[in-house]
C-alpha positions in Angstrom: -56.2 2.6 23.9 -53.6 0.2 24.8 -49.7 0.7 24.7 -49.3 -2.4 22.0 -48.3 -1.8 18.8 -51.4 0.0 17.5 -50.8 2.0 14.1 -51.8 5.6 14.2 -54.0 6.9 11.8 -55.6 10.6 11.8 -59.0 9.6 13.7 -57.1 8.0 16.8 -54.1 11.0 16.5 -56.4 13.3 17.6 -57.7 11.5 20.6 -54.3 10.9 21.6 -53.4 15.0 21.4 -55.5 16.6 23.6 -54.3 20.0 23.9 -51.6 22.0 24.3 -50.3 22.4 27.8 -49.4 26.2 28.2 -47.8 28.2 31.0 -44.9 30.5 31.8 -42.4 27.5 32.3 -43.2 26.3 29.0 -42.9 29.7 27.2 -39.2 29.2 28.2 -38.5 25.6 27.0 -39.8 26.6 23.9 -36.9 29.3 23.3 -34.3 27.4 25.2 -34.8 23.8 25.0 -36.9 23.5 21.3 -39.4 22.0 23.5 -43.2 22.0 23.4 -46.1 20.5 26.2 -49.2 18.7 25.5 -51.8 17.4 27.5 -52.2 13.9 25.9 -54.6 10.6 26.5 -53.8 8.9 29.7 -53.2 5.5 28.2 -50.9 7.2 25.1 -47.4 5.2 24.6 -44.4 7.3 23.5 -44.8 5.7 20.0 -48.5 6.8 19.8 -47.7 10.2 20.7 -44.6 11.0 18.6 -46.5 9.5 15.6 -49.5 11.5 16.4 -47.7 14.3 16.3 -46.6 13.6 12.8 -50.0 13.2 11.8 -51.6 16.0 13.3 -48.9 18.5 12.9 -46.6 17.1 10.7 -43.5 17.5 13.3 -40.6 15.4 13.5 -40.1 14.4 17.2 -36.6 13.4 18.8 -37.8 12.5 22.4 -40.9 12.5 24.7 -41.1 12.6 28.4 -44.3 11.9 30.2 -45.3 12.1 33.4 -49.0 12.9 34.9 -50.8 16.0 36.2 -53.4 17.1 37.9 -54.9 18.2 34.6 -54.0 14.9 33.0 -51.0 12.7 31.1 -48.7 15.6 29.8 -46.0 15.0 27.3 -42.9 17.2 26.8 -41.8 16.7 23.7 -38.4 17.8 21.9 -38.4 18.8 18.5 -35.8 17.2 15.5 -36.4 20.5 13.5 -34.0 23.4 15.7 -36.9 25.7 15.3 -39.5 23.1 15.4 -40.8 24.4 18.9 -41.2 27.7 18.0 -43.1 27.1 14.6 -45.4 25.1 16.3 -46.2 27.2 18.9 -46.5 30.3 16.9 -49.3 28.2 14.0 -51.1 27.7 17.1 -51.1 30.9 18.4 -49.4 30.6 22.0 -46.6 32.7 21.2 
């Protein structure tokens, strides 16, 4: 996985989401800041994770930040959708 242009289709969305990235921090950016973690593929670019996110979960993302972890790339993403955190969260069951 390279950070060129590479389109996004279902197969490659799910190797670039990984998992969501869950603790007691995050339970409050969800409420507060419409935000949501992942754990994501090292190599992922923005792009590739914003569309994967469409794909997979069919979310509408306004920003990403990334940084790495001891458990891997993680990607804090803000939602378009002013609930768009908390819907998410609660489909997958962390909330």
């Amino acid at each position: 996985m390279t950070n060129k242009k590479v389109e996004v289709d279902a197969e490659l969305a799910s190797k670039i989401i990984l998992e969501p990235y869950v603790t007691e921090k995050t339970f409050n950016i969800i409420e507060k800041e419409n935000k949501l973690s992942f754990i994501v593929h090292s190599k992922a670019s923005k792009g590739q994770i914003i569309k994967s996110m469409k794909i997979i979960y069919e979310a509408d993302i306004s920003e990403v930040n990334t940084f790495n972890t001891i458990r891997g790339k993680k990607a804090i993403m803000k939602f378009k959708n002013v609930d768009g955190a908390r819907q998410l969260a609660t489909n997958l069951g962390l909330v």
